[in-house]
MIFIKE-232935 format. One line per field, with one value per residue: x, y, z of N, C-alpha, C, CB in turn. Coordinates in Angstrom, 1 decimal, always signed. Each point is the difference from the previous one (the first is absolute). Glycine has a CB too. Layout:
REM residues N
nX = c(X:...) $
nY = c(Y:...) $
nZ = c(Z:...) $
caX = c(X:...) $
caY = c(Y:...) $
caZ = c(Z:...) $
cX = c(X:...) $
cY = c(Y:...) $
cZ = c(Z:...) $
cbX = c(X:...) $
cbY = c(Y:...) $
cbZ = c(Z:...) $
This chain:
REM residues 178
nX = c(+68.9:-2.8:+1.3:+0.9:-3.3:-0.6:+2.5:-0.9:-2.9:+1.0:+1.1:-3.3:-1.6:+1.2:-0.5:-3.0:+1.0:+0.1:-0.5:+2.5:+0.9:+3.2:+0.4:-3.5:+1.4:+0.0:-1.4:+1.3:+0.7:-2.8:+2.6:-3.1:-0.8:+3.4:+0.3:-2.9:+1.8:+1.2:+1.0:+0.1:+1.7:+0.8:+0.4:+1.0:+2.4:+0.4:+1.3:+1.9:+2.3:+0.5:+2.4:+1.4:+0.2:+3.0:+0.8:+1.2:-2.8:+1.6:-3.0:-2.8:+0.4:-3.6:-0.3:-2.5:-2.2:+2.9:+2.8:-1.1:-2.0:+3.0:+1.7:-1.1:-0.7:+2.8:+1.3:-1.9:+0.9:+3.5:+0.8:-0.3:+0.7:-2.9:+2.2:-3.0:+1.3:-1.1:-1.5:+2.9:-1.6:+0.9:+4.2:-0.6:+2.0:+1.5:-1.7:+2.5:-2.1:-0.4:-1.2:-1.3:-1.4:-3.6:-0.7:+1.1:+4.6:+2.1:-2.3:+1.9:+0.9:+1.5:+1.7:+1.0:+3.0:-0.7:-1.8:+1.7:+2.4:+1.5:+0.1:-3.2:-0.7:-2.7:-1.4:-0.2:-2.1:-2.4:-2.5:+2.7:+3.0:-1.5:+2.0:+1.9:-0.9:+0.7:+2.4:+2.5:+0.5:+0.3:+2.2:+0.9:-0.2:+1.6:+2.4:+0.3:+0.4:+3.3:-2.2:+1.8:-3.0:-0.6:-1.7:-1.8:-2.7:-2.1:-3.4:+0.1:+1.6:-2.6:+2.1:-0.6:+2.7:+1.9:-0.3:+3.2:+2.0:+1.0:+1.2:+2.2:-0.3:-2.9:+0.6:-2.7:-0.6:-2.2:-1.6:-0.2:+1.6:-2.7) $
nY = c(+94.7:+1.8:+1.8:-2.6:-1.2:+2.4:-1.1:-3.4:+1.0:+2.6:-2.8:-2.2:+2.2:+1.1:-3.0:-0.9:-2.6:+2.1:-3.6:+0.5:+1.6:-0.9:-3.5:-1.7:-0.4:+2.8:-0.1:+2.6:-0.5:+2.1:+1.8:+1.8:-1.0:+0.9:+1.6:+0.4:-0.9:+2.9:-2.5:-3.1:+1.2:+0.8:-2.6:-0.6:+2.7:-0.5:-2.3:+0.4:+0.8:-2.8:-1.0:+2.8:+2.3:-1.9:-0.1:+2.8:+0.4:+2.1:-0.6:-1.0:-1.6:+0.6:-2.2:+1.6:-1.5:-1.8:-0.1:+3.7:-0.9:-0.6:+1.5:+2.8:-0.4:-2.3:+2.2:+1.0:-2.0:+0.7:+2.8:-1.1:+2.3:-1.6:-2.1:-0.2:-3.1:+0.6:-3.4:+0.5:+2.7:+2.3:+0.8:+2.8:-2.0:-1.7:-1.9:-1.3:-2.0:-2.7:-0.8:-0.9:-1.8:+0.5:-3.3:-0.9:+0.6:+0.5:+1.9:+2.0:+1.7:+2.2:+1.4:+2.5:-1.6:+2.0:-2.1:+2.0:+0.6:-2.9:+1.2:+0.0:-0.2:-1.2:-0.4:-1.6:+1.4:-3.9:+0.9:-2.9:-1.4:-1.7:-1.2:+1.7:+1.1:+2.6:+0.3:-0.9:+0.3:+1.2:-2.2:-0.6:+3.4:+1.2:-1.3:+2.0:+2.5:-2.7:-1.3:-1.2:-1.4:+2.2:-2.9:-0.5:+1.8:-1.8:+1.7:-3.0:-1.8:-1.8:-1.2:-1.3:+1.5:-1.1:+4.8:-1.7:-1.1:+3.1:+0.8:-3.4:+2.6:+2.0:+1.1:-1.7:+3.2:-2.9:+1.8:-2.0:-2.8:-0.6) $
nZ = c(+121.6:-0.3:-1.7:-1.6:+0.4:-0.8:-3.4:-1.1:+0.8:-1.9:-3.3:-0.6:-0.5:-2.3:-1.9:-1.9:-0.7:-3.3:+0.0:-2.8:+0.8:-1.9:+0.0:+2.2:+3.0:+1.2:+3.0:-0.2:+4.5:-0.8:+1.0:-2.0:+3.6:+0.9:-2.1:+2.0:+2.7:+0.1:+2.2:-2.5:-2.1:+2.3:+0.5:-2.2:+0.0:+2.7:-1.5:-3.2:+1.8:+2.8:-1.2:-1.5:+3.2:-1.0:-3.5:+0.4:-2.3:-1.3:-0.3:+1.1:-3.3:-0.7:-3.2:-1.4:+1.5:+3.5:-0.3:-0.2:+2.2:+1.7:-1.3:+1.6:+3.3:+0.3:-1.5:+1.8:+2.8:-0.4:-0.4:-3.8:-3.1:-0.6:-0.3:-1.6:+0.1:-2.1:-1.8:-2.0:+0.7:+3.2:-0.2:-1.9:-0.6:-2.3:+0.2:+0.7:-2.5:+1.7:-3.1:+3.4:-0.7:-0.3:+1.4:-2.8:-0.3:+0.4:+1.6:-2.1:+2.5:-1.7:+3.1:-2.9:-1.2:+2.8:+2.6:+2.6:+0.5:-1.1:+2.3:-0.2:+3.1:-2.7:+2.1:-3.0:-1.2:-2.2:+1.9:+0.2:+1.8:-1.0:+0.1:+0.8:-3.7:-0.2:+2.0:-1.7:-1.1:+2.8:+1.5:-2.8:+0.7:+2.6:-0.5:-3.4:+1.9:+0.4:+1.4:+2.4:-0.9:+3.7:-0.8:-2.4:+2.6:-1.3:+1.0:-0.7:+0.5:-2.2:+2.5:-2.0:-1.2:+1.6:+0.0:+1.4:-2.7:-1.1:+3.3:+0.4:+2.0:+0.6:+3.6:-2.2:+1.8:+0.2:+1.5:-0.8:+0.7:-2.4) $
caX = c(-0.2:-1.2:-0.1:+0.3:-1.4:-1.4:+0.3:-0.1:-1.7:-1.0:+1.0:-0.9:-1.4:+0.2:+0.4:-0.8:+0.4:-1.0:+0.0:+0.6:+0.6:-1.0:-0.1:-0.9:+0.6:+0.8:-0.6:+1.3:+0.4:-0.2:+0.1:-0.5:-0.9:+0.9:+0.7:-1.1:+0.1:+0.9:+1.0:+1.1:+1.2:+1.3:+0.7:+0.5:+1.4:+0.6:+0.4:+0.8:+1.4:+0.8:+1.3:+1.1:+0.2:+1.3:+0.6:+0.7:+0.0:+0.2:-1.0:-0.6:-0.3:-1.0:+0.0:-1.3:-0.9:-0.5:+1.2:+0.0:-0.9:+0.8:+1.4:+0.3:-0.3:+1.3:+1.4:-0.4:-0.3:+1.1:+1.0:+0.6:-0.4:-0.8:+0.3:-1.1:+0.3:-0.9:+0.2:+1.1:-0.8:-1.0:+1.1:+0.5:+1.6:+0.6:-0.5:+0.7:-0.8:+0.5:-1.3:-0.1:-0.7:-1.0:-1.0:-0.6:+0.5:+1.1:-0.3:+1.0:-0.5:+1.2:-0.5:+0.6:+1.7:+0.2:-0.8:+0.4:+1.7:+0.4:-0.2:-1.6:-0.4:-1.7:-1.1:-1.4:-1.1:-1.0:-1.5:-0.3:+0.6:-0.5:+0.9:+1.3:+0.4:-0.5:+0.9:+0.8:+0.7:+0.6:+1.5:+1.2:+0.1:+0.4:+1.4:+0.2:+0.1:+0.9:-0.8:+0.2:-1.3:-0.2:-1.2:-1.0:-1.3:-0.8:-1.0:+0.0:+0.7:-0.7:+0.9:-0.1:+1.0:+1.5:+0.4:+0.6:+1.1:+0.5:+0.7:+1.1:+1.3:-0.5:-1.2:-1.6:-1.6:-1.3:-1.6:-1.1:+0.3:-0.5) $
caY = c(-1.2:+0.1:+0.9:-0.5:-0.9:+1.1:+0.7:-1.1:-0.4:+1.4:+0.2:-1.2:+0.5:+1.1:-0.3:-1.0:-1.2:+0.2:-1.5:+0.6:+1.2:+0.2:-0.7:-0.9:-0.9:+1.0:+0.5:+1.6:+0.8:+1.1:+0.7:+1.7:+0.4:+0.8:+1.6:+1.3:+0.3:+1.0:-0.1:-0.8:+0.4:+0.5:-1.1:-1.1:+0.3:-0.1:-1.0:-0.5:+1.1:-0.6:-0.6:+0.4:+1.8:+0.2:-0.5:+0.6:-0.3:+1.2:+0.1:-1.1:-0.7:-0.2:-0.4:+0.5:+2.1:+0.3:+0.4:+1.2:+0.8:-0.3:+0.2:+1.5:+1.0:-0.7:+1.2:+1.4:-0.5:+0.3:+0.8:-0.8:+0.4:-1.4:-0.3:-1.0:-1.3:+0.5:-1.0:+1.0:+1.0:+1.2:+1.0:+1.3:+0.0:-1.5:-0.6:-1.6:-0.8:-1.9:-1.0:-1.0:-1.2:+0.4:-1.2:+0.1:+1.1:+1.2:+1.4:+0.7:+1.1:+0.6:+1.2:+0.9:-0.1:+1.1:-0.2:+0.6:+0.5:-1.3:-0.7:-0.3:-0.9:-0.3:-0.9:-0.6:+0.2:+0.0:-0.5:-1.0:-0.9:-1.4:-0.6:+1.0:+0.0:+1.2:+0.4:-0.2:+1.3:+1.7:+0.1:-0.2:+1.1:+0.6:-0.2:+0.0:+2.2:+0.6:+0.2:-1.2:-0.3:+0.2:-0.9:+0.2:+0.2:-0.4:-0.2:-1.5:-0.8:-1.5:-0.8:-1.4:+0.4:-0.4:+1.6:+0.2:-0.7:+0.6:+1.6:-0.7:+0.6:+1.7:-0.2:+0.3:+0.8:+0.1:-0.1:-1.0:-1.1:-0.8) $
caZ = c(-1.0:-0.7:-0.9:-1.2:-0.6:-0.4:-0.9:-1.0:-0.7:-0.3:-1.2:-0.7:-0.1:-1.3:-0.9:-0.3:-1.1:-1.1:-0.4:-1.4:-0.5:-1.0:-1.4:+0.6:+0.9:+1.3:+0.1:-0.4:+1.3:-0.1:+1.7:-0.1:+0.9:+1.0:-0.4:+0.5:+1.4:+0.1:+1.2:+0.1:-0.7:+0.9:+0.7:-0.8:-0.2:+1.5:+0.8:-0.9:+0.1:+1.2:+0.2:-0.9:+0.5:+0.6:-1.3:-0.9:-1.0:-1.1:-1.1:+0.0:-1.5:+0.2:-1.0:-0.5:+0.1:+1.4:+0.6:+0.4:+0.9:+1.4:-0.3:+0.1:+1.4:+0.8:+0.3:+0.6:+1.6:+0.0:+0.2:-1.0:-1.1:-1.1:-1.8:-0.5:-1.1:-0.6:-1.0:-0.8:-1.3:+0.2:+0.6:-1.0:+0.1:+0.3:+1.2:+0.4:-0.2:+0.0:-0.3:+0.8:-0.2:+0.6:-0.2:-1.6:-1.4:+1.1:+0.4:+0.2:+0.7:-0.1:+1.5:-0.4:+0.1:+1.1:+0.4:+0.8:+0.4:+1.3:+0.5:+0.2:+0.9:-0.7:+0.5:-0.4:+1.4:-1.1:+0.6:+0.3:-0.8:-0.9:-0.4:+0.5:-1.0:+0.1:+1.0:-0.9:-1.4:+0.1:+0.6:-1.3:-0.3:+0.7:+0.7:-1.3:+0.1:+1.1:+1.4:+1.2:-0.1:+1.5:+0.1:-1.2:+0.8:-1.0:+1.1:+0.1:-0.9:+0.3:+0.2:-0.9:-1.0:+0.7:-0.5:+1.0:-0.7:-1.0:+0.4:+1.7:+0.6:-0.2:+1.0:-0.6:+0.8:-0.5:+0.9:+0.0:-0.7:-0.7) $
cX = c(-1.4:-0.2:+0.5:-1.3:-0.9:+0.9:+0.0:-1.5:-0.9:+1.0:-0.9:-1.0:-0.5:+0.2:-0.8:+0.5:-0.9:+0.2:+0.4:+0.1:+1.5:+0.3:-0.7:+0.6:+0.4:-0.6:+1.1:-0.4:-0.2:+0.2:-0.4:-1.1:+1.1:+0.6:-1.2:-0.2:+1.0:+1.2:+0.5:+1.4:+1.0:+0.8:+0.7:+1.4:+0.7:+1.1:+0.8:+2.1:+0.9:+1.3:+1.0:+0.5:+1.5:+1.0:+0.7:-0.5:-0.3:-1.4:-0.9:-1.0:-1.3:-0.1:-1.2:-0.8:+0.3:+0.8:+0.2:-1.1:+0.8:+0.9:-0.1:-0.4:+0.9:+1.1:-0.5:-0.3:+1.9:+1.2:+1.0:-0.4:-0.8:+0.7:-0.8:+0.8:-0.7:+0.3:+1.0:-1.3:-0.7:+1.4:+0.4:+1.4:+0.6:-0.4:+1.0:-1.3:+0.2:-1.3:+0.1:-1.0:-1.3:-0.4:+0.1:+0.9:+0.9:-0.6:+1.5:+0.1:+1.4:-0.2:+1.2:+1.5:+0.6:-1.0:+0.0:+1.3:+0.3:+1.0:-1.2:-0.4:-1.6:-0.4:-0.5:-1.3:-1.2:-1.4:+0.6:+1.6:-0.4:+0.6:+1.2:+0.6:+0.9:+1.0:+1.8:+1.0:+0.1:+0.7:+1.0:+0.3:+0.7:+1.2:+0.7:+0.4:+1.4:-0.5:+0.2:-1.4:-0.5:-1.3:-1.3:-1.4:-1.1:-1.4:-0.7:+0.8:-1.2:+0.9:+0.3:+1.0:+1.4:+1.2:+1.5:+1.3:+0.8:+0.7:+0.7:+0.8:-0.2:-0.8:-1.7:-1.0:-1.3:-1.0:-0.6:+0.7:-1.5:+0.2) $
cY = c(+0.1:+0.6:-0.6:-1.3:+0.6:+0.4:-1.3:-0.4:+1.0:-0.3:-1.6:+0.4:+0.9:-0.7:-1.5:-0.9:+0.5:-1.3:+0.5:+0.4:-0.1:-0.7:-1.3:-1.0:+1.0:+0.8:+1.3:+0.7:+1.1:+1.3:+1.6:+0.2:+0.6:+0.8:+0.8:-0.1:+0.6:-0.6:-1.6:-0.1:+0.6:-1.0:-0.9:+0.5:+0.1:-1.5:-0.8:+0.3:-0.4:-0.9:+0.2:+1.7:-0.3:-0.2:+0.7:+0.2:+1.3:+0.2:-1.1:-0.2:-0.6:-0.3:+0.3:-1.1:-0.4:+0.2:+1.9:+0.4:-0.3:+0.5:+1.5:+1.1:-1.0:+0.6:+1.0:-0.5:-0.1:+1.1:-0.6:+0.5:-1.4:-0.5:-1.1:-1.1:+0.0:-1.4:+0.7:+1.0:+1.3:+0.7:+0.8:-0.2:-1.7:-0.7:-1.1:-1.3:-1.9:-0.5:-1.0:-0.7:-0.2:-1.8:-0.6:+1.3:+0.5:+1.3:+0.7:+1.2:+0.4:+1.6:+0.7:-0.2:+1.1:+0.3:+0.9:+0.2:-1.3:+0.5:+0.2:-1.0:+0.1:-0.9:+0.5:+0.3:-0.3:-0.3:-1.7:-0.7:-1.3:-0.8:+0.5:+0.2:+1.2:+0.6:-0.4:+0.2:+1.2:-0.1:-0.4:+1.7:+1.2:-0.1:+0.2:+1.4:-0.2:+0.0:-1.1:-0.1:-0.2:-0.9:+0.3:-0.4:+0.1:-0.4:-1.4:-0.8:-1.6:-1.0:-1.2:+0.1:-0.1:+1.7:+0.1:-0.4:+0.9:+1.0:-0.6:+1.0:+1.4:+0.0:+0.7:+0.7:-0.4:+0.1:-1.0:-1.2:-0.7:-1.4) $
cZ = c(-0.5:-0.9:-1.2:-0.3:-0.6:-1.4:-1.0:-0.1:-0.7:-1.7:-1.0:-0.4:-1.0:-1.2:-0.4:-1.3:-1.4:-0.7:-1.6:-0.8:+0.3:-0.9:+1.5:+1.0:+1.0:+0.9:+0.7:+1.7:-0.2:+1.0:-0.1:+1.2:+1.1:+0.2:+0.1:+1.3:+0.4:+1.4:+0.0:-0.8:+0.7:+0.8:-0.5:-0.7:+0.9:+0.2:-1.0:+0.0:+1.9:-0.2:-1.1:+0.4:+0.3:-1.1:-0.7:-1.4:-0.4:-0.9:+0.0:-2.0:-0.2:-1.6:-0.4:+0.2:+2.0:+0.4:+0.0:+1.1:+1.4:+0.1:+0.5:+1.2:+0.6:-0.2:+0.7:+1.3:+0.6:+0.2:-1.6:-1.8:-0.8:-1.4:-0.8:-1.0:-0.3:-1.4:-1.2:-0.8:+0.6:+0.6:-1.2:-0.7:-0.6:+0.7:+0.0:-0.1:-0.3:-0.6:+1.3:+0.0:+0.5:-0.3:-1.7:-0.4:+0.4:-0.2:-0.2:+1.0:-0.5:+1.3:-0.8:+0.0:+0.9:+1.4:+2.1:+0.1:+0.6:+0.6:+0.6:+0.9:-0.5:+0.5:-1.0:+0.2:-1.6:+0.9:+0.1:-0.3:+0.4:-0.1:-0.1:-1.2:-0.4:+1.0:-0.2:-0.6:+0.8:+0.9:-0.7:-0.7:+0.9:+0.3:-1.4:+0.2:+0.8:+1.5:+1.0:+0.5:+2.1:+0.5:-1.1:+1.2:-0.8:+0.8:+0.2:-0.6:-0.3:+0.0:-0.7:-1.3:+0.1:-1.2:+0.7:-0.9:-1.1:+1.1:+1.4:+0.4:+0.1:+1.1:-1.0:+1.3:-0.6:+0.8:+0.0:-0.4:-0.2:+0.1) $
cbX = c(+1.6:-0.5:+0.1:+3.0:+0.0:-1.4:+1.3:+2.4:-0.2:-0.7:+3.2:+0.7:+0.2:+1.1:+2.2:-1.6:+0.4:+0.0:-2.1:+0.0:-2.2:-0.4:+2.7:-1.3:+0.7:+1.4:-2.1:-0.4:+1.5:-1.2:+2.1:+0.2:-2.3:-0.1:+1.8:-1.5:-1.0:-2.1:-1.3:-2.0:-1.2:-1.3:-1.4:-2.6:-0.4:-2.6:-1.9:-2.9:-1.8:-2.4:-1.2:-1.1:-2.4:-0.8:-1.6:+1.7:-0.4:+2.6:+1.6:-0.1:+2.4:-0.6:+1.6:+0.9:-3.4:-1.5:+1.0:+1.0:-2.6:-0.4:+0.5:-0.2:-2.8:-0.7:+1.3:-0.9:-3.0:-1.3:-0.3:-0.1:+2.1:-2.1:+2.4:-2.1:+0.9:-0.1:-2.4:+2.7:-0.8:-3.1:+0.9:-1.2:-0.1:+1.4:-2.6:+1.9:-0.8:+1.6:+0.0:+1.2:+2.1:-0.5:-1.8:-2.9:-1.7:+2.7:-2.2:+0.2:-1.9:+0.3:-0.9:-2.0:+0.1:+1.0:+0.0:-1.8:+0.0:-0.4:+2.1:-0.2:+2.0:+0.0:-0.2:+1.2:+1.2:+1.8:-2.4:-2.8:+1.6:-1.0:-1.5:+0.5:-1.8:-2.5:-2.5:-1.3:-1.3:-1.7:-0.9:-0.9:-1.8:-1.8:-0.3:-1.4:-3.1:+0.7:-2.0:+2.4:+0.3:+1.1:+0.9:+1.8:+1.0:+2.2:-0.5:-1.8:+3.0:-2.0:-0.5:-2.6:-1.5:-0.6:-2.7:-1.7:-1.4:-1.7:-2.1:+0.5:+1.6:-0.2:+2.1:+0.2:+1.2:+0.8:-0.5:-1.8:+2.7:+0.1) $
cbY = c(-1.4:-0.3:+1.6:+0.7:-1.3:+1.5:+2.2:-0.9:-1.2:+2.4:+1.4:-1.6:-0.3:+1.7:+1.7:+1.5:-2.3:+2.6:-1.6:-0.5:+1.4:+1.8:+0.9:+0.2:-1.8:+0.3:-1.9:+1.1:-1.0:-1.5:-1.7:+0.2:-1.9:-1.1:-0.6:+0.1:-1.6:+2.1:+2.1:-0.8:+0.2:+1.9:+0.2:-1.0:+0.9:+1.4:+0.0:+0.4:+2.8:+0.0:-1.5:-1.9:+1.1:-0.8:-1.1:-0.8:-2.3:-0.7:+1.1:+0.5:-0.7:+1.2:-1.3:+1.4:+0.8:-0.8:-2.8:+0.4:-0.4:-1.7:-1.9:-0.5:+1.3:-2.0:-0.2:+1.3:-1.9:-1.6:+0.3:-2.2:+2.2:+1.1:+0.5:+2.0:-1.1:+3.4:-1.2:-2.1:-2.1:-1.0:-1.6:+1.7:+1.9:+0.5:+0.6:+1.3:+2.6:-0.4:+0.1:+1.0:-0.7:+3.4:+1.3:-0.9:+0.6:-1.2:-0.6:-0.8:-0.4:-1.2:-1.1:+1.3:-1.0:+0.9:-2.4:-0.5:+2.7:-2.0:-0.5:+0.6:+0.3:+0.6:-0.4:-1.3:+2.5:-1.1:+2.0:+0.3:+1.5:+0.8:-0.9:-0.8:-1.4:-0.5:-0.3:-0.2:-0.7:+1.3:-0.2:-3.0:-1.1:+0.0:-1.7:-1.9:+1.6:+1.3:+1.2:+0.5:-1.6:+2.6:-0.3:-0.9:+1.0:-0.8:+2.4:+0.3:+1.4:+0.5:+1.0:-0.3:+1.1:-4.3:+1.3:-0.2:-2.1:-0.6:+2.0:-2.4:-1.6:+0.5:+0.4:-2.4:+2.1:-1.0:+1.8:+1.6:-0.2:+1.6) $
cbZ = c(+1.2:+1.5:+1.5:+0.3:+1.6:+2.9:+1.2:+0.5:+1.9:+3.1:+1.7:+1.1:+2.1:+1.4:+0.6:+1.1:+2.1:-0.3:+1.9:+0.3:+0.4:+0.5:-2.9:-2.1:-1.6:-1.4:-0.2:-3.9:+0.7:-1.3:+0.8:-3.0:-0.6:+0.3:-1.8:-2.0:+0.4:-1.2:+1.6:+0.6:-1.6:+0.3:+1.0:-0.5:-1.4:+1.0:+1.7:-1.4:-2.0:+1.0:+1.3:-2.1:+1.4:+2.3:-0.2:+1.4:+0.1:-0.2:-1.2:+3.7:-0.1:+2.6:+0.3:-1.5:-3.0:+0.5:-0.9:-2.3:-1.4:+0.3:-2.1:-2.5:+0.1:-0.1:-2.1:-2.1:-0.6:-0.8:+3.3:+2.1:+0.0:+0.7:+0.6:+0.0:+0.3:+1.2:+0.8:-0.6:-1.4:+0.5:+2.1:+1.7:+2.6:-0.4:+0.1:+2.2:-0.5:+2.6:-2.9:+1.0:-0.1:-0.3:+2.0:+0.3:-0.9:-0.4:+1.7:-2.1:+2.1:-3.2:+3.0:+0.6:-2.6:-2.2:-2.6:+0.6:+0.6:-1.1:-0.1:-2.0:+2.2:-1.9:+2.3:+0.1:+2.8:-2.2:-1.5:-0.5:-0.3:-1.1:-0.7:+2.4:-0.2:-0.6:+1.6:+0.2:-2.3:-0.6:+1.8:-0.8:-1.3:+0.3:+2.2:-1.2:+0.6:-1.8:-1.1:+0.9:-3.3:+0.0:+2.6:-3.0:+1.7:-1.6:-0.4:+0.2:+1.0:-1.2:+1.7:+0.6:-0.3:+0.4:-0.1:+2.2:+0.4:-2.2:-1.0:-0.7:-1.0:-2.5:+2.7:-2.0:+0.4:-1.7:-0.3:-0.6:+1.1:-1.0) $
């Protein structure tokens, strides 16, 4: 059990607050200091991917930009292939694509219409969840491919946002809480 405290306090310690950024009021979660720490990053991918080694997951889903930085050594820890979500306009191919509902507006995303094979077992996977928007969607999206969503892991979350409600009934993983 200690080892999971030292890893949530070494993971707190890494990730610094930047005050309004990047619009005035927010304060944004800068988790590049703990992408240059080599062995904690390791841990943090370790301990992201832990409660899913046994899951089976085919593919893991990770939405842009940080979510890749996580999303793609956790498959490769996995044994699992990558598949990116991405805002419209930067995938090559056909894509599938949802709009959803943000704070101030709507956001879109889109993931490749051949993204993978079904019957698909995927794990979620972002830095943050917030308001469970974003996550969300890319599981509307996912189950739209065909895919069975095995859970979604996510290194922080800020609770106050009640992120949890959009992804009712989904097993959620998170390190740090807010």
């Amino acid at each position: 059990m200690s080892n999971v405290v030292d890893l949530e306090s070494d993971i707190r310690g890494l990730i610094r607050d930047v005050p309004d950024f990047p619009t005035p009021g927010i304060l944004f979660k800068d988790i590049t200091p703990l992408l240059a720490n080599g062995p904690a990053f390791r841990r943090t991918i370790e301990a992201m991917a832990a409660p899913f080694m046994r899951a089976r997951v085919d593919q893991v889903v990770a939405m842009e930009a940080r979510g890749f930085i996580l999303g793609a050594p956790i498959a490769a820890l996995l044994g699992a292939g990558f598949v990116p979500v991405r805002k419209p306009g930067k995938l090559p191919l056909a894509t599938e694509r949802i709009e959803y509902a943000l704070e101030y507006g709507t956001g879109s995303l889109e993931i490749h219409a051949d993204a993978y094979g079904r019957p698909s077992r995927v794990l979620i996977v972002d830095d943050m969840l917030a308001t469970g928007g974003t996550a969300a969607a890319t599981a509307q999206l996912v189950e739209r491919l065909g895919g069975e969503i095995v859970g979604c892991a996510f290194l922080m979350e800020l609770t106050f946002l009640n992120g949890r409600v959009p992804l009712s009934g989904r097993h959620i993983s998170v390190l740090v809480t807010y």
